[in-house]
C-alpha positions as CSV (number, residue, x, y, z in Angstrom):
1,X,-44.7,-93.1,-124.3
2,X,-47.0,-93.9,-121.7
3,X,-47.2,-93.0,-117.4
4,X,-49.0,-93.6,-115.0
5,X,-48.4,-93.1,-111.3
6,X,-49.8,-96.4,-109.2
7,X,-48.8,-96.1,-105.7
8,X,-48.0,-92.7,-103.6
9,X,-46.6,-91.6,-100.1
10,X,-48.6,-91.4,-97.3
11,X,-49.9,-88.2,-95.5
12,X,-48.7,-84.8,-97.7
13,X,-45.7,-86.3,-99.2
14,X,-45.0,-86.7,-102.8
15,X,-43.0,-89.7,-103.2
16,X,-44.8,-92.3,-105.8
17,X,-44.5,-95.3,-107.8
18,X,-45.1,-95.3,-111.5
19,X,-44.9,-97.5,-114.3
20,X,-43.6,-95.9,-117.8
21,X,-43.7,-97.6,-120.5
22,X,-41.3,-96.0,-123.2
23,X,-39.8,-98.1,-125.9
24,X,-41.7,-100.3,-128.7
25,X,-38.6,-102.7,-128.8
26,X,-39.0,-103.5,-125.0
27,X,-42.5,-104.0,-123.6
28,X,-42.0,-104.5,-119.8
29,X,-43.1,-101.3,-118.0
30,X,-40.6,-99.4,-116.2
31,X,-41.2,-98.7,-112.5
32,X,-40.3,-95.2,-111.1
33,X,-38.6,-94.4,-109.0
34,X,-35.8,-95.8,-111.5
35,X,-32.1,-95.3,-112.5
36,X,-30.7,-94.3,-115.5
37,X,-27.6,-96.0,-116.4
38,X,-24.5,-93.8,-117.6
39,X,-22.9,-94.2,-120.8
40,X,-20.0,-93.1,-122.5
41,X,-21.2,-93.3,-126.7
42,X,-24.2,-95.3,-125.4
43,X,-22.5,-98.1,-123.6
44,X,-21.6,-98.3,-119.6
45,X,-18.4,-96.9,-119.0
46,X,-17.0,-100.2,-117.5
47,X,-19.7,-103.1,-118.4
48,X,-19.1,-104.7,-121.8
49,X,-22.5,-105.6,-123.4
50,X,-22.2,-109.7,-122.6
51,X,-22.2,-108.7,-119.1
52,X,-24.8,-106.3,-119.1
53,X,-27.4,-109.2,-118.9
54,X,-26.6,-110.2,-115.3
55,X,-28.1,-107.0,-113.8
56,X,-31.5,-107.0,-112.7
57,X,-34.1,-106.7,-115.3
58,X,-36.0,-104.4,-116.5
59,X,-34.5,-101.8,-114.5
60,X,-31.4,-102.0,-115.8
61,X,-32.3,-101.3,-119.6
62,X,-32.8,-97.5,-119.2
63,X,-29.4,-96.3,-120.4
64,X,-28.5,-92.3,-120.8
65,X,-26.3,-91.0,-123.2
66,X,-25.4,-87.5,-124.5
67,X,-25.5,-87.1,-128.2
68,X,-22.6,-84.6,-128.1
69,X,-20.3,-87.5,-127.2
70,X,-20.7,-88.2,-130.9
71,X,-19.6,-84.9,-132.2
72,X,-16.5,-86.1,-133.0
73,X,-15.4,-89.9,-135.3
74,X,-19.1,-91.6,-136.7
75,X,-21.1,-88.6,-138.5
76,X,-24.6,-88.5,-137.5
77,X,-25.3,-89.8,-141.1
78,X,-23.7,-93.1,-140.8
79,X,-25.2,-94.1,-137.2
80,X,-28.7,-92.8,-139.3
81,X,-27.9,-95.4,-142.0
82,X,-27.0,-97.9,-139.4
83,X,-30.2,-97.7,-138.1
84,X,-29.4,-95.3,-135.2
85,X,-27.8,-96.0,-131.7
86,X,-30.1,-99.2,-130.9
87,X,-28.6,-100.9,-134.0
88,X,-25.2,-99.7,-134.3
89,X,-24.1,-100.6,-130.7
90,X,-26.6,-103.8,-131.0
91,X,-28.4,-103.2,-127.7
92,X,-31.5,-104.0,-129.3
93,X,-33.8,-104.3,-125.8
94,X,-32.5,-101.2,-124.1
95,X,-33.9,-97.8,-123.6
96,X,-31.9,-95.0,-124.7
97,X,-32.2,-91.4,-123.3
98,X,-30.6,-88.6,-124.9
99,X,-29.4,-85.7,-122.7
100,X,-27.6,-82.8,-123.8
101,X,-25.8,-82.3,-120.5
102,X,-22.5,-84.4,-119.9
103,X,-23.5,-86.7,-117.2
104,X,-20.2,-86.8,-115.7
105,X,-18.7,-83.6,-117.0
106,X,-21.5,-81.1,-116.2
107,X,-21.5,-77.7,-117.5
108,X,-21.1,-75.0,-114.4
109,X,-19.3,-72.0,-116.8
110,X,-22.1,-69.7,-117.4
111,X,-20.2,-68.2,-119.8
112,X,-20.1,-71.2,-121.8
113,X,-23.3,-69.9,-123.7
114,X,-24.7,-67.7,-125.9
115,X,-28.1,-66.5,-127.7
116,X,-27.9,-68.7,-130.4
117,X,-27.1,-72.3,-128.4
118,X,-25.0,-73.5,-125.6
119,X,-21.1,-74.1,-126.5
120,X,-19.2,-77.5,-124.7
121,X,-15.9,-78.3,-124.3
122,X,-14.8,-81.3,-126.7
123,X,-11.7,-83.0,-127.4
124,X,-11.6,-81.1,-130.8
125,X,-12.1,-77.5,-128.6
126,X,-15.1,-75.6,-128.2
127,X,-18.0,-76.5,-130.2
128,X,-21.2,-74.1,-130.4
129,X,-24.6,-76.4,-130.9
130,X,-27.6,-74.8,-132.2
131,X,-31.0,-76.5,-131.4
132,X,-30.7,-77.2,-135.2
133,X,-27.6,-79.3,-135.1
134,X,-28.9,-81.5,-131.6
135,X,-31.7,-82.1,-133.4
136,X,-30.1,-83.3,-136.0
137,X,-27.6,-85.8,-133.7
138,X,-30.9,-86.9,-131.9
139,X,-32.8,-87.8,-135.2
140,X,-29.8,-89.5,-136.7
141,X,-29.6,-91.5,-133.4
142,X,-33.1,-92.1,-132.9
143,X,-33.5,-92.7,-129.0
144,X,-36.8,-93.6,-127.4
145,X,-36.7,-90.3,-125.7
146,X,-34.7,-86.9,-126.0
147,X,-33.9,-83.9,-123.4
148,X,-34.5,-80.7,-124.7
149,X,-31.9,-78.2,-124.8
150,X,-31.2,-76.1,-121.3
151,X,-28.7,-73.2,-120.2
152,X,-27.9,-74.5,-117.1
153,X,-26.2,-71.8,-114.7
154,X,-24.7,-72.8,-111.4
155,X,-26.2,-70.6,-108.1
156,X,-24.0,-68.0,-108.0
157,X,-24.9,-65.9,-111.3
158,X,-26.9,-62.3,-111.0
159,X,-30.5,-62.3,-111.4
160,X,-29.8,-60.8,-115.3
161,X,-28.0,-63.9,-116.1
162,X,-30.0,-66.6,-114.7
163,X,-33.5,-64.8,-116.2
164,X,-31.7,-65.0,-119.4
165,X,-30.9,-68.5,-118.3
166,X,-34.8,-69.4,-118.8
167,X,-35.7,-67.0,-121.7
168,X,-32.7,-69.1,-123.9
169,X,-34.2,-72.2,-122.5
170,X,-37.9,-72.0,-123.6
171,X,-36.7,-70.7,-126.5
172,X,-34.7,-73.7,-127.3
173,X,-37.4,-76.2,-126.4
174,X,-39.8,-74.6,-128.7
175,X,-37.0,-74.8,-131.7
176,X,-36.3,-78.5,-130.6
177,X,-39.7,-79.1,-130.9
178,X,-40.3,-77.8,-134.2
179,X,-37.4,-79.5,-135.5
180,X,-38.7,-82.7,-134.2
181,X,-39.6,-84.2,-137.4
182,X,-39.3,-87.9,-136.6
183,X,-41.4,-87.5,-133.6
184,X,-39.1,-88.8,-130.6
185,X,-40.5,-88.3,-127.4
186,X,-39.1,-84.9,-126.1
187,X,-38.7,-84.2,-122.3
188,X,-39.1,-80.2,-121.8
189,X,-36.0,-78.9,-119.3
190,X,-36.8,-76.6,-116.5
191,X,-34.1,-74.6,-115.4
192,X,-34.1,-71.1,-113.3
193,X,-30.9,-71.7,-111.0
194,X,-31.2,-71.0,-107.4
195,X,-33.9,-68.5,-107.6
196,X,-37.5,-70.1,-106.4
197,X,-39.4,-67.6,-109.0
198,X,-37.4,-68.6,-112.2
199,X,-38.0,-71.6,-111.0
200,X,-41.7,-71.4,-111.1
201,X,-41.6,-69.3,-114.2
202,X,-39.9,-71.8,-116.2
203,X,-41.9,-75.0,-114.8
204,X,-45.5,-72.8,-115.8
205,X,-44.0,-72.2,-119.3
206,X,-42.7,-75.6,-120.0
207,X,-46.0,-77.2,-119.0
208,X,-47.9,-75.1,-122.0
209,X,-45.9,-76.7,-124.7
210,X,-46.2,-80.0,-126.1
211,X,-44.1,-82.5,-124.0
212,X,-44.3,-85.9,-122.5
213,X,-42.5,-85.4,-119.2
214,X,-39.9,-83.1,-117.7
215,X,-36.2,-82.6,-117.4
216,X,-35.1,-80.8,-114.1
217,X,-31.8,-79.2,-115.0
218,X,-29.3,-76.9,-113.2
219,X,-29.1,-79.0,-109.7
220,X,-25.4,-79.9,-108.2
221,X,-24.0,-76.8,-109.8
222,X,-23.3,-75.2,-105.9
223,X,-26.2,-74.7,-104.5
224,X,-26.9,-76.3,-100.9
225,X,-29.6,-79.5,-99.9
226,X,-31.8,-76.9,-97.7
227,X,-31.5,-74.2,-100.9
228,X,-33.0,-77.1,-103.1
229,X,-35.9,-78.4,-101.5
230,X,-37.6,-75.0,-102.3
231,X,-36.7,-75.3,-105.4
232,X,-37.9,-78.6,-105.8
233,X,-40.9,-77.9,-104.5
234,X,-41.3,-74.7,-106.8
235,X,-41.2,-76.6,-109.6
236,X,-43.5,-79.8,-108.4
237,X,-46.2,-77.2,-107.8
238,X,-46.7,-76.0,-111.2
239,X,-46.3,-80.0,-113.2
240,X,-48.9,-82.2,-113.6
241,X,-48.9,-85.8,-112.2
242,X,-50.0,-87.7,-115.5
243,X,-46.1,-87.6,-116.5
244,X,-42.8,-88.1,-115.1
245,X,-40.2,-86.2,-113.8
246,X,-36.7,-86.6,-114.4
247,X,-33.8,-85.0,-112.4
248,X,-29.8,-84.5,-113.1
249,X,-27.3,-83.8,-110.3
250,X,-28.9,-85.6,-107.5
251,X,-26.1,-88.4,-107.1
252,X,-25.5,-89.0,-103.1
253,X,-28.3,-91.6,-102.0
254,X,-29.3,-88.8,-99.7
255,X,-30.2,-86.4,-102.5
256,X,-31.8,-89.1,-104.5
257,X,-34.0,-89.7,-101.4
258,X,-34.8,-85.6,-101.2
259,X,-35.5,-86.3,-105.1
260,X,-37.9,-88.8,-104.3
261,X,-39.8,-86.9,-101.6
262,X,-40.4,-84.0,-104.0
263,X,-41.6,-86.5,-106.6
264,X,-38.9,-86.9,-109.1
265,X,-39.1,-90.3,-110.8
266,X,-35.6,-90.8,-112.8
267,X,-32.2,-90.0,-111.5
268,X,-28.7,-90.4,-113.4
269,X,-25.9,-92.7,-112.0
270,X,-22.9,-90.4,-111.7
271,X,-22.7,-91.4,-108.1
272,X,-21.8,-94.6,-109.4
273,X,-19.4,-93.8,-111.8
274,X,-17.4,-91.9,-109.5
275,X,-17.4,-94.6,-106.9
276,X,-16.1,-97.0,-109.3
277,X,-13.3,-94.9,-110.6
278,X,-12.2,-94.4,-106.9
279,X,-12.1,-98.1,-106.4
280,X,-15.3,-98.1,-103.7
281,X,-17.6,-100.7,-103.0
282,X,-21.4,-99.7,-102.8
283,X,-23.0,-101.2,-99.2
284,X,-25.8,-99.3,-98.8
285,X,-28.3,-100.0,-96.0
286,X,-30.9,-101.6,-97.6
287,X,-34.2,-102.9,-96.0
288,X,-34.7,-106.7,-95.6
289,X,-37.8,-108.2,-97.2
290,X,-39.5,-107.7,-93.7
291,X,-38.9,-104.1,-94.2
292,X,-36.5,-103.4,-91.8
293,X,-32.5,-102.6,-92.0
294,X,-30.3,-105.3,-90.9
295,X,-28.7,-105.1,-87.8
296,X,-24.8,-103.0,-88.0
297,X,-22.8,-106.2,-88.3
298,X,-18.7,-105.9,-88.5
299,X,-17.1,-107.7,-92.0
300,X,-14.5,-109.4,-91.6
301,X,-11.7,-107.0,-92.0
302,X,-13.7,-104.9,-89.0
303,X,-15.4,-101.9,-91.0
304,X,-19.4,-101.6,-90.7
305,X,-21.2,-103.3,-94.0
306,X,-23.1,-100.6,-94.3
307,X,-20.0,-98.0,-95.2
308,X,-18.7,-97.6,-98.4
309,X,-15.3,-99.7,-98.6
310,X,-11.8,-98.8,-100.1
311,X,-11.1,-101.8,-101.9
312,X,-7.9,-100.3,-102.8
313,X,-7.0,-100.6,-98.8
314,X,-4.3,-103.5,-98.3
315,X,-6.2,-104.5,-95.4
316,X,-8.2,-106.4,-98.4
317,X,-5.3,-108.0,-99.4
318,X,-6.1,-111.5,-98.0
319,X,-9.8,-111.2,-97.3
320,X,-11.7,-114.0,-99.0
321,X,-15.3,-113.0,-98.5
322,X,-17.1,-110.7,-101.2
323,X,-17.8,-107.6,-100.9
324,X,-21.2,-108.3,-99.6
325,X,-22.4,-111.9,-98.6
326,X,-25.8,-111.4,-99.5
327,X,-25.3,-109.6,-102.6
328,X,-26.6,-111.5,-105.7
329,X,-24.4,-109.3,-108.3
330,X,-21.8,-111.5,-110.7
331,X,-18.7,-110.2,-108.8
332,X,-20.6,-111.3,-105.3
333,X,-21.0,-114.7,-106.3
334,X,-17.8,-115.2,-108.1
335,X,-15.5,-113.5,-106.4
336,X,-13.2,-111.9,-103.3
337,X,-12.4,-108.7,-102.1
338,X,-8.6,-110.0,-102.3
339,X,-9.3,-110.8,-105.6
340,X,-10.7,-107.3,-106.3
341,X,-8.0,-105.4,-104.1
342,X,-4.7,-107.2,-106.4
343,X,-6.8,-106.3,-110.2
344,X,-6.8,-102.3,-108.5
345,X,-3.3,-102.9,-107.1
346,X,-1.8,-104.1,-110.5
347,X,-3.9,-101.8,-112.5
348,X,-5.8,-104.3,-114.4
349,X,-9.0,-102.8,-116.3
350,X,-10.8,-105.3,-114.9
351,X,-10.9,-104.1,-111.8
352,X,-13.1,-101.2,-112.2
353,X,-15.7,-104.1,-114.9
354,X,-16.4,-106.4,-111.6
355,X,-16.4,-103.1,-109.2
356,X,-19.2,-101.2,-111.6
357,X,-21.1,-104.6,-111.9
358,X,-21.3,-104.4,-108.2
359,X,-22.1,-101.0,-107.3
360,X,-24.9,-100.6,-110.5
361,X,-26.4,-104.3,-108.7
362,X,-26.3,-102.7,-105.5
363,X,-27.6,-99.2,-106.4
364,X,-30.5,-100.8,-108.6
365,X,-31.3,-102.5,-105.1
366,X,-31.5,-99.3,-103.5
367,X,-33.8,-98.1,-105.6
368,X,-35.9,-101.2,-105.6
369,X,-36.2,-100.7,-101.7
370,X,-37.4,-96.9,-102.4
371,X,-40.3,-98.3,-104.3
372,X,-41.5,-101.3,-101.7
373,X,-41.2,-98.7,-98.6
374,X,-43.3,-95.9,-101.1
375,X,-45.8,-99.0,-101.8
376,X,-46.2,-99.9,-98.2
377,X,-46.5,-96.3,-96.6
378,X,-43.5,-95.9,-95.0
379,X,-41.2,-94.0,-96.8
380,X,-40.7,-91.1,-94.8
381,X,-39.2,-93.8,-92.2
382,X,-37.4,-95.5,-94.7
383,X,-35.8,-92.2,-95.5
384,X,-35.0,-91.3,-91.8
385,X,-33.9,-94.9,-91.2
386,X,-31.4,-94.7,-93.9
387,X,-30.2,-91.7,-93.6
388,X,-29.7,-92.1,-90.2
389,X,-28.0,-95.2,-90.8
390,X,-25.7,-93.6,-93.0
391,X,-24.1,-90.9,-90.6
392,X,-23.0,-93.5,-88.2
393,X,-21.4,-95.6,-90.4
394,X,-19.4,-92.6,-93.0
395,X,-16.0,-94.2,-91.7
396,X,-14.3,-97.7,-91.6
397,X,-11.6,-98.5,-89.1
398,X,-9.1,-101.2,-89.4
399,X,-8.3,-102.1,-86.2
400,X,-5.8,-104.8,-87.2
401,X,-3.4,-102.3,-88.4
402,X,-4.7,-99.3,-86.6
403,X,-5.5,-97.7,-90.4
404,X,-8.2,-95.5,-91.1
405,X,-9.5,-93.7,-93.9
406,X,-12.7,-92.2,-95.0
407,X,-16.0,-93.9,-97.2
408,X,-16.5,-92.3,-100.5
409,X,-20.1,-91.0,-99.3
């Protein structure tokens, strides 16, 4: 694996661009800021693999995927006889990342833990995981780049339990390590809960051992936006800036920006998962090419373009314009939010394929506009901008019916 930050933000901030380059299979550099895409088994929850070609490339390649999604049906042997997860799902030019946290079911029971290795929840019960056995998944699987184990611990435990918290943790990345016999990138976690000197204590001991980038673990698990920009910035004190950072539970585009501005360079896409699943169209704010947001126009049906939209709402029921008329995504150009608002009506599956292909298209965009405003200087007013943009346009009204209901923010 190989990065290298190319651009950064203006003045004190620590925003940046990077490139990372971390797959032999697929040779066009990554830029960072970037998005990881979520899986379910190593495939997008709602995107066959024939359609996964009309997102934008490269950036859509990076897929995450938790190797404990495995632990039940194909053993770890067969998927290693296969040829691992590249082969066996035949996703031949994508970028797999292994993380041992669920990225939509997170794991905020502290008690869910013990000395040995961490315990999840599975269809089959309760499985305990030793740093032997994820190892084990991970080689079998062989991803171009693997999270080490963390005991995450939501904000609210006792000092006791999260210092325990980061004594299980470094000891788990140093067994991961040494059971890394096949040599797969390993990204170190760094955990410490809400307390600013765990924090710190963990980042200093996870920079000693021998890792190619960093896993920030333990965010969205209750603690507030104002708690975790100290935290943030613990932690970015004590890592180097020859390797990237990656981050899990940042999903609102706020916290992605707050992300950002600390200098976090990969994100998860829970935030579009949950969107999807709630039948919400992704209209973010984004900049025009002359770097400016485009001016609060009303849709059709009367709610701002720049608010998240129900779909599900009947006042879609015989509006024939896409979700967004700019937007370049498959469903965009193809077709209606009618169309969209009878498949979520009738409960057709495909519903939630064209809505994901939107809202990944859309959030991919987002990100892309993240890196042009870093490039240019300007991020801090990008961030403002947006943001700003974002609080006066959290609700949609339908005045031809006098309905209203809330954005999925």
């Amino acid at each position: 694996m190989k990065f290298a930050a190319t651009a950064a933000a203006m003045g004190n901030g620590r925003a940046r661009v990077g490139l990372l380059h971390l797959s032999t299979t697929f040779s066009d550099p990554i830029e960072t800021p970037a998005l990881l895409l979520t899986t379910r088994k190593g495939l997008p929850l709602f995107i066959p693999p024939d359609l996964l070609p009309s997102l934008p490339s490269p950036h859509s390649h990076l897929l995450q995927f938790s190797p404990l999604h495995f632990l039940e049906g194909i053993s770890p042997k067969t998927i290693s006889d296969v040829g691992g997860l590249h082969q066996m799902i035949g996703l031949h030019q994508h970028i797999f990342v292994a993380v041992p946290r669920d990225s939509i079911t997170s794991i905020p029971e502290h008690q869910s833990t013990n000395k040995t290795g961490p315990s999840f929840h599975t269809p089959g019960g309760r499985l305990l995981i030793k740093p032997a056995d994820y190892m084990q998944l991970v080689s079998s699987m062989k991803p171009d780049l693997f999270v080490s184990l963390a005991d995450e611990v939501p904000a609210w435990v006792s000092t006791k339990r999260n210092t325990a918290s980061v004594d299980r943790t470094l000891r788990w990345l140093d067994d991961c390590i040494s059971y890394n016999k096949t040599g797969v990138t390993v990204f170190g976690s760094i955990v410490g809960g809400s307390r600013v000197e765990e924090r710190q204590r963990c980042a200093q001991e996870v920079v000693k051992r021998n890792v190619s980038g960093y896993f920030i673990g333990g965010f969205g698990l209750g603690e507030s936006m104002d708690e975790r920009s100290d935290l943030l910035a613990a932690i970015m004190d004590n890592l180097p800036e020859d390797k990237p950072r990656q981050v899990s539970g940042l999903e609102l585009p706020e916290e992605v920006l707050q992300g950002v501005a600390a200098g976090v360079d990969l994100f998860d896409s829970t935030y579009i998962y949950h969107l999807t699943i709630g039948g919400f169209a992704l209209t973010l704010p984004l900049e025009t090419r002359a770097g400016e947001f485009p001016d609060n126009e009303l849709s059709d049906s009367g709610g701002s373009v720049h608010a998240n939209i129900n779909l599900k709402s009947t006042i879609y029921r015989k509006d024939t314009s896409p979700i967004i008329e700019s937007c370049e995504c498959y469903t965009c150009q193809n077709h209606t939010k009618a169309y969209l608002n009878h498949l979520f009506n009738v409960h057709e599956m495909l519903a939630q394929t064209l809505l994901e292909i939107h809202n990944t298209h859309h959030y991919l965009g987002f990100f892309r506009s993240i890196r042009e405003a870093i490039k240019e200087g300007r991020f801090e007013q990008f961030r403002r901008n947006f943001i700003g943009g974002r609080r006066d346009n959290i609700f949609i009204s339908a005045p031809s019916d006098g309905t209203q209901f809330n954005s999925c923010a």
